[in-house]
C-alpha positions as CSV (number, residue, x, y, z in Angstrom):
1,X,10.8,-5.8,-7.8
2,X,7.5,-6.1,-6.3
3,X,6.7,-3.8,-3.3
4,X,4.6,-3.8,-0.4
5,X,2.7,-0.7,1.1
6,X,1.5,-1.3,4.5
7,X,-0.9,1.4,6.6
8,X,-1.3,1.0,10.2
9,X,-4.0,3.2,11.3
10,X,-6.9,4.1,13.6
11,X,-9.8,3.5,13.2
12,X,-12.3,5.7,15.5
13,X,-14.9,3.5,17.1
14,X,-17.9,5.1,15.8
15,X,-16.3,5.4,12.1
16,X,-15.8,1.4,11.4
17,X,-18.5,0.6,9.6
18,X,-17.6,4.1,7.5
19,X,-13.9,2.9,7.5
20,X,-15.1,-0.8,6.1
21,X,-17.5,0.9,3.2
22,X,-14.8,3.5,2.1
23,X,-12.3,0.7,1.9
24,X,-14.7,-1.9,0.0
25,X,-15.1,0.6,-2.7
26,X,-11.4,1.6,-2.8
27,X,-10.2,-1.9,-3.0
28,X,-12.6,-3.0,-6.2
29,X,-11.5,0.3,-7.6
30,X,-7.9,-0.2,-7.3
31,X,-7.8,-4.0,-8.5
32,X,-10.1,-3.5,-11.5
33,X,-7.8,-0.6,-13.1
34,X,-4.8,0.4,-11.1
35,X,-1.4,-0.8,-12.7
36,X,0.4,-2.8,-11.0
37,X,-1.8,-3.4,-8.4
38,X,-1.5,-7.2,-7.8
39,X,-3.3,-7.5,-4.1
40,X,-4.8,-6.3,-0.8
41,X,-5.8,-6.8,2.9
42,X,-7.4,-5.1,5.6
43,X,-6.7,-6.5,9.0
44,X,-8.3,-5.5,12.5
45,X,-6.2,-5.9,15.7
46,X,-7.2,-8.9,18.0
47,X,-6.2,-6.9,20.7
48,X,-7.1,-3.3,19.9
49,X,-10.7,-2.7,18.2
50,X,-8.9,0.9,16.8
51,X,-6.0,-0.3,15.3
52,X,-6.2,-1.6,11.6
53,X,-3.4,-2.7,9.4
54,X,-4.3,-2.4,5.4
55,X,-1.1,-4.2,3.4
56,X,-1.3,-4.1,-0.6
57,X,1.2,-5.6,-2.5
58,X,2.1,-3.9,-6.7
59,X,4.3,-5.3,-9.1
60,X,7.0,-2.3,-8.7
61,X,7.1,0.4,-6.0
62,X,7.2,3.0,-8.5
63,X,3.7,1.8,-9.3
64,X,1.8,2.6,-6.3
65,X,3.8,6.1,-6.4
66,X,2.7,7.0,-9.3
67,X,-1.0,6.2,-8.5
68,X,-0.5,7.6,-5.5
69,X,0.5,11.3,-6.8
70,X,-3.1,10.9,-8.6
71,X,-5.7,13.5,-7.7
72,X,-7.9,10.4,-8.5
73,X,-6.2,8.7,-5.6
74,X,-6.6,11.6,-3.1
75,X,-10.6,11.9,-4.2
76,X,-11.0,7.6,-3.4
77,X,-8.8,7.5,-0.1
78,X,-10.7,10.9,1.4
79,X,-13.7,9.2,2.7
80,X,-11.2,6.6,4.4
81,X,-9.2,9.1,5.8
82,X,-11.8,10.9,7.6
83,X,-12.5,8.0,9.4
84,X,-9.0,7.5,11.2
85,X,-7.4,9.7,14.2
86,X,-4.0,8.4,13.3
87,X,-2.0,6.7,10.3
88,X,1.2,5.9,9.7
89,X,2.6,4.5,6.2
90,X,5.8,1.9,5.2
91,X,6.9,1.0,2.0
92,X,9.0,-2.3,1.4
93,X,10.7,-4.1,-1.9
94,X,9.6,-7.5,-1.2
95,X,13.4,-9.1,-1.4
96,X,12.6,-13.5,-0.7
97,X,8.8,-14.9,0.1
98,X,8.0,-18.8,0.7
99,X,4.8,-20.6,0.9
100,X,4.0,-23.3,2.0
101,X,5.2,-26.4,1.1
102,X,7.9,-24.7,-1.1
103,X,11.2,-26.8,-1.6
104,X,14.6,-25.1,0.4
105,X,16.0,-22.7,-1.7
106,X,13.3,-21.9,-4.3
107,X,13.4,-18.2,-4.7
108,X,9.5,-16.0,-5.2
109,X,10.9,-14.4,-8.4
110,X,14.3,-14.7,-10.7
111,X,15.5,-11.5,-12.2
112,X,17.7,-8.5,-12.3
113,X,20.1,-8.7,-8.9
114,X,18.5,-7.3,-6.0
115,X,21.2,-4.0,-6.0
116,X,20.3,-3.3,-9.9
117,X,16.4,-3.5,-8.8
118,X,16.5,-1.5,-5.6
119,X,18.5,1.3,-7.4
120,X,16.0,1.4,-10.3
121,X,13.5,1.6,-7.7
122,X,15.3,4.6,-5.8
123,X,15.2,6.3,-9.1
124,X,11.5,5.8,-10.1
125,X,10.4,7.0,-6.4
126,X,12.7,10.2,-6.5
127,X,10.6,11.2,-9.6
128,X,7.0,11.1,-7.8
129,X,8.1,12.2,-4.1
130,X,7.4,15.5,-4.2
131,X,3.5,15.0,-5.2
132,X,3.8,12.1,-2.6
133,X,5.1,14.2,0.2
134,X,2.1,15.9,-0.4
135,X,-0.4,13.6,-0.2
136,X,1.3,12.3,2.8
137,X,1.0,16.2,4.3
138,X,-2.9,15.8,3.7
139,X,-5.2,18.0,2.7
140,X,-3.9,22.0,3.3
């Protein structure tokens, strides 16, 4: 089941243009050799200058986990992170998506039920959350 990892963060003023090089290099990285990597964004608030939202989307959760737990991973995100005074990270299965134009009642992908997919994701993650609790910790 394809997943969705969303960041909000913040951005400190005088970091953006820091923030926007460190992602530009981290996003060509990723989608030229990750697997499972399928897509990415980085969005600025209309509202708030600081606040950024970077969504990418990967084929299976246990995908971006297990890139994640990478030491390669930690050594391309570190000039990002030095750039932001806060973050927070989601994960999400995507579970129904419609585009436009799309007839009622077409589903985004056939497969395995949603129960037998979200439990074989539960299991994949289990395996890489310690090395991602650690990553999430930051750097000791």
């Amino acid at each position: 089941m394809r997943a969705r990892i969303v960041f909000l963060v913040r951005v400190l003023a005088e970091r953006r243009e820091d923030f926007l090089a460190a992602y530009e290099k981290i996003r060509y990285e990723v989608s030229g050799g990750v697997p499972g990597h399928l897509k990415d964004q980085v969005c600025q608030s209309a509202t708030d200058p600081e606040q950024w939202l970077i969504t990418s989307e990967w084929r299976r959760l246990a995908d971006f986990l297990a890139w994640e737990a990478t030491e390669e991973h930690r050594e391309l995100v570190r000039p990002m992170r030095e750039c932001l005074s806060g973050a927070r990270s989601l994960r999400f299965l995507i579970r129904a998506e419609t585009e436009a134009g799309a007839p009622v009642g077409e589903e985004a992908e056939p497969g395995a039920s949603p129960e037998a997919e979200a439990e074989a994701e539960v299991e994949a993650e289990a395996e890489v959350e310690p090395a991602v609790a650690a990553v999430a910790r930051g750097p000791a």
